[in-house]
N, C-alpha and C positions, 0 to 999 in steps of 0.2 A: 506642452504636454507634461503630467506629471504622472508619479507611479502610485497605483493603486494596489492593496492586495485584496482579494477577492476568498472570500471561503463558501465550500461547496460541498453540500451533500449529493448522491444518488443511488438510486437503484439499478445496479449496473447489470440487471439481469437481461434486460433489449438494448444492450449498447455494444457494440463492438471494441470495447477498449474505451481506454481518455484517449489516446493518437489521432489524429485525422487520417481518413483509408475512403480512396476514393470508390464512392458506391456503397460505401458503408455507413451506418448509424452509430457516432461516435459521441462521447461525452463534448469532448473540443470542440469537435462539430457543431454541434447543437448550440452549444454555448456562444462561440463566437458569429455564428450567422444571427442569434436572437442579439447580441450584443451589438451588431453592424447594425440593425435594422432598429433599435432602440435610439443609439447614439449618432444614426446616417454615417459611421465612416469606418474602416474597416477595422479590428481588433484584435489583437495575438495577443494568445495566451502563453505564460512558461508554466508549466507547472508543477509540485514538489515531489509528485508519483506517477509514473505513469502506469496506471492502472491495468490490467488483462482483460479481455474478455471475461464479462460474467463477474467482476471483481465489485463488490460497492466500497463507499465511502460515507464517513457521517464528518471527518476533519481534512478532507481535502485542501490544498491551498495553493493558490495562482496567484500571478501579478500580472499586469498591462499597464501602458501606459496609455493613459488617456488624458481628454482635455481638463487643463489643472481647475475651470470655473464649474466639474464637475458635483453635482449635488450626491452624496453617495448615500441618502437614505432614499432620492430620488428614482435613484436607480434599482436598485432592492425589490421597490413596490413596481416598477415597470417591468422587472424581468418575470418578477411573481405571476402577474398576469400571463406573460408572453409564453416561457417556458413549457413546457411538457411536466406532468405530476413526477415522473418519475427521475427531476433532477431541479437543485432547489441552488438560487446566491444567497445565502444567511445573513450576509455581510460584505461589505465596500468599507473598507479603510485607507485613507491615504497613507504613505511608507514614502522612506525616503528614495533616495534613488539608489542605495546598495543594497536596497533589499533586494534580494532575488530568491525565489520561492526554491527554486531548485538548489543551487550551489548554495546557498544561506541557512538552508536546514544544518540542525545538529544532528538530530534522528526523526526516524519517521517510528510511527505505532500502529500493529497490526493487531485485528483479532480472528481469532477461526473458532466460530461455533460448530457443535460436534452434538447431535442429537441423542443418548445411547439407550433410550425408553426403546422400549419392545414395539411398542407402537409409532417409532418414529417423531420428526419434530413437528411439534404445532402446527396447523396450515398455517395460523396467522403470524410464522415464523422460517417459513417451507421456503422463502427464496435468500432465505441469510443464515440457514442452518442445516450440513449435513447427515442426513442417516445414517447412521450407523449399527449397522443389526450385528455386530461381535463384540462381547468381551471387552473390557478395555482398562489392563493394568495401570492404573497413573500413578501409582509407585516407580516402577519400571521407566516408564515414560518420562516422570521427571529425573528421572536417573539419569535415563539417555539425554536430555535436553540440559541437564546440565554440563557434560561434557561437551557441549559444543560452545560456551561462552569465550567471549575473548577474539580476537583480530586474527581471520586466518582465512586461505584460499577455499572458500566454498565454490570450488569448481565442478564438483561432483553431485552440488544442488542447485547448480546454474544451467543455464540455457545459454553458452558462448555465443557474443555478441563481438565481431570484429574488432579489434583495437580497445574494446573496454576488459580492464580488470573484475577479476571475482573474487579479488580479497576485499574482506564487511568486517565490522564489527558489532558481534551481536553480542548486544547489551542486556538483552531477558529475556527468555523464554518459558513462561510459566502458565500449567493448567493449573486448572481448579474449576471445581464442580458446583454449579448452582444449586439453590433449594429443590428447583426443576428436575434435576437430572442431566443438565447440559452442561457437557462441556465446554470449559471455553481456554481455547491459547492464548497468552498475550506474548507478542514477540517484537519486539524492538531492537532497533539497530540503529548506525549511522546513516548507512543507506543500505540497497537490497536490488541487488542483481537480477535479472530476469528468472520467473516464476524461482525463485528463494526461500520465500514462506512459503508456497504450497507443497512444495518438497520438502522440505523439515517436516514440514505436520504430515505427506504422506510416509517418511518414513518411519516418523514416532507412532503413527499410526499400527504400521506392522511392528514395532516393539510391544506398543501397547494390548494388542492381540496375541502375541505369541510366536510370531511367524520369524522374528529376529531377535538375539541378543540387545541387552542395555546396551552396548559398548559399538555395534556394530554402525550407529552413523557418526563416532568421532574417528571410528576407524579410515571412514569414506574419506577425511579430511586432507589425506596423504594423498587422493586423486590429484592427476592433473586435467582431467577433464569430465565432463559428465557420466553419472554413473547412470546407463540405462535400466537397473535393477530397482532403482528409487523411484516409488510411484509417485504421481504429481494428483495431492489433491483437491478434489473440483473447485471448482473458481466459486459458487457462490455461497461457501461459509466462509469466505474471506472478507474482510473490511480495516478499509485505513480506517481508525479513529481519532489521530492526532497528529501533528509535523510539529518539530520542538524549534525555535530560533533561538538565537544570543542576544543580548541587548544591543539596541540599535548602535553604540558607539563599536560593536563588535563584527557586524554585517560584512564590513568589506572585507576582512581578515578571513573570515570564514569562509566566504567566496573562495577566495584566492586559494585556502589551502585547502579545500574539495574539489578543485581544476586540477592541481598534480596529481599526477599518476599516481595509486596506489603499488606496492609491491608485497611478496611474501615477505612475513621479518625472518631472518635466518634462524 
């Protein structure tokens, strides 16, 4: 067996998440039963996000191992056929064996479209961009988002998950507004605790409107646990569009030191 990485687009608006959930319609899911049934032998996926309900991706990235006599352009045009339209393999590459899609990431890249036309967003734009019928300061907003740059406990924009840290470092968070009228967030990190971005953009959201001070989500940052006042918004103007790696002689390294435990710095 050798290791492959795998890149993935989808439309995660009929998917229950990337996770596998038994009786549910998951990206994994899908992916690894078409991939058993291609290859006859069973297939696990790690992969670099795991995505929410309702979440897409256009730069999603996995690994597996699979048999090393494997043809990866072979496989591409089999799954093409096999799959469902609304989740696509772009690519099979071989990687060495310290790649790991997960632990090997440097940062992952988000975007969140934000519709703010009177009329709402494009249909042919309706399942990857949110309405938004208010106002929306992005002076202000980049105001607020720039105080939250830099390595610190986002607990208060996290969903506590047992034993996992919610100290991130978030490395950019910048709108800007299209020719269109649409907004768009770009937010990047190292990595991103459960629902992270969609709480950042709900609560830039209520800066951006009026409903909150600039200052009031680096205020949050002193939380030690989730702020219930911070609204979480909808999953599907969110999309991965990139996972960044090191150079391959740097894979194992970076593994290792995204397995320790994060802490606050003092």
């Amino acid at each position: 067996m050798s290791r492959f990485r795998l890149d993935i687009s989808y439309d995660g608006t009929d998917f229950s998440g990337w996770a596998r959930q038994p009786g549910r319609r998951t990206v994994c899911g899908v992916l690894e039963e078409a991939l058993g049934v291609v290859l006859r032998y069973p297939v696990s996926l790690t992969v670099a996000g795991r995505t929410d309900a309702g979440v897409h991706a256009s730069g999603q990235v996995a690994h597996a191992d699979m048999a090393e006599d494997l043809d990866p352009g072979w496989l591409v045009r089999r799954l093409a056929r096999l799959l469902p339209p609304d989740v696509r393999v772009r690519a099979v590459t071989p990687a060495l064996d310290e790649f790991d899609a997960r632990f090997s990431a440097l940062r992952r890249h988000y975007r969140y479209r934000v519709a703010t036309a009177p009329y709402g967003a494009e249909p042919l734009r309706a399942r990857d961009t949110l309405s938004w019928p208010h106002p929306l300061d992005l002076e202000a907003v980049q105001a607020a988002s720039d105080g939250l740059l830099g390595e610190h406990d986002f607990a208060a924009f996290c969903k506590r998950r047992e034993g996992a840290t919610t100290v991130r470092a978030l490395q950019e968070l910048t709108w800007t507004r299209d020719a269109d009228g649409v907004v768009q967030a770009a937010v990047s990190a190292d990595a991103f605790c459960h629902s992270m971005v969609r709480s950042l953009v709900g609560a830039l959201l209520d800066v951006g409107r009026g409903r909150r001070a600039a200052g009031w989500p680096a205020d949050l940052l002193r939380r030690v646990e989730r702020a219930s006042e911070v609204p979480v918004a909808p999953a599907h103007g969110l999309t991965l569009v990139a996972v960044d790696y090191p150079p391959d002689a740097e894979l194992a390294a970076r593994a290792e030191a995204t397995r320790r435990l994060r802490v606050p710095r003092s």
